[in-house]
C-alpha positions in Angstrom: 13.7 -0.2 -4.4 17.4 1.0 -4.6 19.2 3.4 -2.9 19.6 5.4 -6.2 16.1 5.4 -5.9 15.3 5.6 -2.3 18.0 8.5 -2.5 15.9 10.5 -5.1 12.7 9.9 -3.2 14.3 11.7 -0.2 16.0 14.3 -1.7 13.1 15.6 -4.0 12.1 16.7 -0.2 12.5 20.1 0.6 15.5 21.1 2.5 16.9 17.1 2.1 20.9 16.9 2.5 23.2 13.8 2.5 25.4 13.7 5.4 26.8 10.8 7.6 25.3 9.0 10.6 27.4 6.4 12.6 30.0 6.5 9.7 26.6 5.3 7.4 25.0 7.5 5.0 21.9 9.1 6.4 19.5 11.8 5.0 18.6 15.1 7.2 16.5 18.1 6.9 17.7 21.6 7.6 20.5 19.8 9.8 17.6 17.7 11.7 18.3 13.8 11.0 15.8 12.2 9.0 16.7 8.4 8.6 19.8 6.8 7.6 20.6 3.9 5.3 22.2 0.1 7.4 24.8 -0.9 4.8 25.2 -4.0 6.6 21.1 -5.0 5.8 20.2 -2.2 3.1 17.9 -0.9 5.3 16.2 2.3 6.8 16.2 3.7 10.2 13.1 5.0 10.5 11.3 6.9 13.3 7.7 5.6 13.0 6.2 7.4 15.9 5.7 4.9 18.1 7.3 1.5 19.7 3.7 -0.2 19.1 3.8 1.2 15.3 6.7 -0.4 14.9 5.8 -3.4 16.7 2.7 -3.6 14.3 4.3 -3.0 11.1 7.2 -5.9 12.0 4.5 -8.4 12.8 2.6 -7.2 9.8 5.2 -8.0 7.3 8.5 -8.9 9.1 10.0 -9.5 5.3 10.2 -5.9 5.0 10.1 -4.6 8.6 12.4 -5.5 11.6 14.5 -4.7 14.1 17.3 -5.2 16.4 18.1 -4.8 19.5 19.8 -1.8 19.9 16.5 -0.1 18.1 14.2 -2.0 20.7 13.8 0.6 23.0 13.0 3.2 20.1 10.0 4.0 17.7 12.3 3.3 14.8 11.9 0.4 12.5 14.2 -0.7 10.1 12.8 -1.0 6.7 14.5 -3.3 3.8 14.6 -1.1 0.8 14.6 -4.3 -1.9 10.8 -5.2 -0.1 9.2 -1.8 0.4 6.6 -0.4 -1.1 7.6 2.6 -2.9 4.2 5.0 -2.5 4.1 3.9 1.3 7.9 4.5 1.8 7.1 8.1 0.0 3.8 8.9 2.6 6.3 7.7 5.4 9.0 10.2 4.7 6.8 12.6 4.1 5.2 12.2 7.3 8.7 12.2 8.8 9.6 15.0 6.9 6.8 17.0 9.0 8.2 16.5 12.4 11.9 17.2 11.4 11.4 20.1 9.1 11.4 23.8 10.6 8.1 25.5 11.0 9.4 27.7 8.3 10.0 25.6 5.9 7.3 23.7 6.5 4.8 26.5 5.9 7.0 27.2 2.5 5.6 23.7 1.4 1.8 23.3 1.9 1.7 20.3 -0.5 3.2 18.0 1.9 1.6 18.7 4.7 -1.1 15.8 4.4 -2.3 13.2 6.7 0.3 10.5 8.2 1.3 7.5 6.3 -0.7 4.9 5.7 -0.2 2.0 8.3 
């Protein structure tokens, strides 16, 4: 993917605004950070729910999914945006997009509020 197209992907989410995260571009939702794009690696910071999600998804495919150390003691993965599959990235934000969004808005948008990404 690109970020032209990982952008549109994230802002056809409801309540989605750009803003700035660590002097990098990052998404949020009604103020609430969402994920934020690594210029230095085109990558995604992405809270996955869990450290052993994470670990799972880097051992799965470590092409696409990694880390550093200054995210090891997070759930967030890093996710390189060339590699990633677009309908999983989508499900992922989505998912992300639940526990970030207000309850409000949230109940505005019944379509999105399916099951968690697939793994």
């Amino acid at each position: 993917m690109t970020e032209d197209e990982v952008d549109a992907l994230i802002m056809a989410l409801p309540g989605a605004e750009h803003g700035t995260a660590y002097g990098q571009p990052c998404w949020r939702v009604a103020g609430k950070f969402l994920t934020r794009l690594r210029a230095e690696d085109d990558s995604l910071a992405l809270d996955v729910g869990s450290i052993e999600r994470r670990d799972m998804l880097v051992e799965v495919d470590p092409e696409v999914f990694h880390i550093t150390d200054h995210y090891r003691a997070y759930a967030y993965v890093l996710i390189r945006i060339k590699g990633v599959d677009p309908d999983w990235l989508k499900a992922e934000l989505a998912s992300r997009w639940r526990k970030v969004a207000p309850a409000k808005l949230r109940k505005a948008h019944p379509e999105l509020a399916g099951a968690a990404a697939p793994s």
